[in-house]
C-alpha positions as CSV (number, residue, x, y, z in Angstrom):
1,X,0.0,0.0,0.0
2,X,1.4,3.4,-0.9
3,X,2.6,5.2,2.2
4,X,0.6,8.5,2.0
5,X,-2.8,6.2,2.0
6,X,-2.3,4.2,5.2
7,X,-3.6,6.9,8.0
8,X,-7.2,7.2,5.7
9,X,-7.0,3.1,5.8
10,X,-6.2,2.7,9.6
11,X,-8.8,5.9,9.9
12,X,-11.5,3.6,7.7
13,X,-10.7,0.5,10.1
14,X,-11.2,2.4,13.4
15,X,-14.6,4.0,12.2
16,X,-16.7,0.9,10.2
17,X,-17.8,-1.7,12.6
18,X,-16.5,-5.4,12.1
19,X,-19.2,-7.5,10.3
20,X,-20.8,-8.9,12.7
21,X,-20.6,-6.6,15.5
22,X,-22.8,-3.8,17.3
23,X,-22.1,-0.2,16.8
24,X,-21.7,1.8,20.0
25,X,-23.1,5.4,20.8
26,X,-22.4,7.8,23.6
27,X,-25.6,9.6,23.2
28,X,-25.7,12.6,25.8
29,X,-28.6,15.2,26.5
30,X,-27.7,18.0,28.6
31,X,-29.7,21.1,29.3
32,X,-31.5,23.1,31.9
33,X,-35.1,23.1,33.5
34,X,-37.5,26.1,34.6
35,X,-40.3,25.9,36.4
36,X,-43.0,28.8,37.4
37,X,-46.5,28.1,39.0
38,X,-47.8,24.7,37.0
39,X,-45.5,25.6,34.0
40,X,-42.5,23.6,33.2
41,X,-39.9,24.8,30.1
42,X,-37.3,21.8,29.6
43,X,-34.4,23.0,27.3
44,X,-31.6,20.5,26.0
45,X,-29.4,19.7,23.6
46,X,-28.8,15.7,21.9
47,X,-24.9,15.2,21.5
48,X,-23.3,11.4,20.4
49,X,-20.1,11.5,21.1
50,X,-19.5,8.5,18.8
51,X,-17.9,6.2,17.6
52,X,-20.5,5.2,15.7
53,X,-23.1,7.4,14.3
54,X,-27.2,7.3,14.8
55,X,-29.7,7.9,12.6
56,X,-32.5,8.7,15.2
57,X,-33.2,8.4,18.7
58,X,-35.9,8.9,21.2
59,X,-35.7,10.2,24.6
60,X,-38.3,10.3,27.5
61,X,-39.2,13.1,29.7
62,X,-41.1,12.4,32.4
63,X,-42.7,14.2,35.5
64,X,-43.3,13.2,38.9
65,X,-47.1,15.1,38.7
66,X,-49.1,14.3,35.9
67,X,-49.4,16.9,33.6
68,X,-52.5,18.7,31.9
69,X,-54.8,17.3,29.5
70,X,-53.9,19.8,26.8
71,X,-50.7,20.9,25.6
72,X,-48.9,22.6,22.6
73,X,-45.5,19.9,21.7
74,X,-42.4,20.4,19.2
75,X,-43.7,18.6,16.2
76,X,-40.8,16.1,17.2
77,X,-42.7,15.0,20.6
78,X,-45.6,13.3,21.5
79,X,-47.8,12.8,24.7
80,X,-47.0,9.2,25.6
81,X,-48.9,8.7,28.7
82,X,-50.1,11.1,31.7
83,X,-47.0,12.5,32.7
84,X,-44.8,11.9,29.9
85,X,-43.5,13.1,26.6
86,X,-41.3,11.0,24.0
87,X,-39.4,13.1,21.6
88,X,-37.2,12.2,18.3
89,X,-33.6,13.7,18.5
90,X,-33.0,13.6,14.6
91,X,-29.8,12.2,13.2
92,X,-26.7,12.2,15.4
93,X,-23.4,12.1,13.4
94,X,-20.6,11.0,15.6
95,X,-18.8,13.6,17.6
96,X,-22.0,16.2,16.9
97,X,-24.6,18.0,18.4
98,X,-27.8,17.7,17.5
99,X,-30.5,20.1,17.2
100,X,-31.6,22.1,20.4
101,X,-35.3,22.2,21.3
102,X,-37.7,23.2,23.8
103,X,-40.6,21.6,25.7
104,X,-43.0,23.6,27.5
105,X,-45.8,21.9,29.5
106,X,-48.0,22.9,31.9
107,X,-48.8,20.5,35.0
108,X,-52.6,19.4,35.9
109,X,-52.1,21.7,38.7
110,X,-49.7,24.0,40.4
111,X,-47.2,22.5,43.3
112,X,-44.1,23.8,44.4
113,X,-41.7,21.4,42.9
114,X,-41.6,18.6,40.3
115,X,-38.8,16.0,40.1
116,X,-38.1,15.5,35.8
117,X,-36.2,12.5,34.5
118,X,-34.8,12.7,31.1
119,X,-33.8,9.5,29.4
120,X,-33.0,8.1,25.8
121,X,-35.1,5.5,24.8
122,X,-34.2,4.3,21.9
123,X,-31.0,4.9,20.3
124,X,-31.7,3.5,16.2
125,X,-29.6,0.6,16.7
126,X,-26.1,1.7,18.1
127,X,-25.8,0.8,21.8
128,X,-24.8,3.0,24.6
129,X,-22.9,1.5,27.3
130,X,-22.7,4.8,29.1
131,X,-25.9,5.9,30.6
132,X,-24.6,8.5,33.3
133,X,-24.9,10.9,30.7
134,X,-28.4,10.4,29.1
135,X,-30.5,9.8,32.5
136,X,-31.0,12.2,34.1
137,X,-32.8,12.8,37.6
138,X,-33.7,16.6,38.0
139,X,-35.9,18.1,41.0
140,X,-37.0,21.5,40.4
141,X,-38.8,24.1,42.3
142,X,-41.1,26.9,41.7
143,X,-38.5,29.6,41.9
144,X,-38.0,30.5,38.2
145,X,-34.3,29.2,38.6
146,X,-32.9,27.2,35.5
147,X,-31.7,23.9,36.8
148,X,-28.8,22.4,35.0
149,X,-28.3,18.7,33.6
């Protein structure tokens, strides 16, 4: 092999999966969490860190009060039982961020803190062997504060 094309073929190697063999994902969300009255704003932001890349993924966001009967979701999100909301991430190449979105709900009724849990569900395939960083456990009380994850 000519010299100058062995790093692309040892790059090539490390990136394509053996036949055979399951590609692995770090998928990541990380964001932050407002709440005022019985209105709840979750921001965040899908990463993969890689290797491999994944074509879609779904994560769950779910509340510790059941929220109310009618609400306005990103076109990407759907209301998947009383208190929770599943939303597609979109393609995530390896080593990228996805696209940031927004979901505002409002709770069944007003209390003075909700605990949120953010978690992939489904990663299209690839498997992710690191969870610490796409669970999250996130309490958060009426104050108007943003709450990091």
């Amino acid at each position: 092999m000519h010299p100058a094309l062995v790093p692309a073929a040892v790059a090539l190697l490390l990136t394509v999966p053996a036949e055979g063999t399951t590609p692995e994902a770090d998928l990541a969300h990380h964001g932050g969490i407002t709440m005022t009255g019985a209105h709840v704003a979750v921001a965040l932001t899908p990463q993969n860190h890689g290797p491999s890349d994944v074509t879609d993924s779904t994560l769950r966001l779910a509340w510790s009060v059941p929220l109310a009967d009618d609400q306005t979701l990103p076109d990407a999100c759907l209301r998947s039982g009383p208190r929770t909301v599943d939303c597609r991430t979109g393609a995530l190449p390896a080593a990228a961020y996805g696209t940031p979105f927004t979901v505002d709900v409002r709770l069944a009724a007003a209390t003075t803190e909700v605990t949120v849990r953010i978690d992939t569900v489904w990663t299209g395939g690839p498997v992710d062997h690191n969870g610490q960083n796409n669970r999250h456990r996130v309490l958060v009380l009426d104050t108007g504060d943003t709450y990091y994850f």
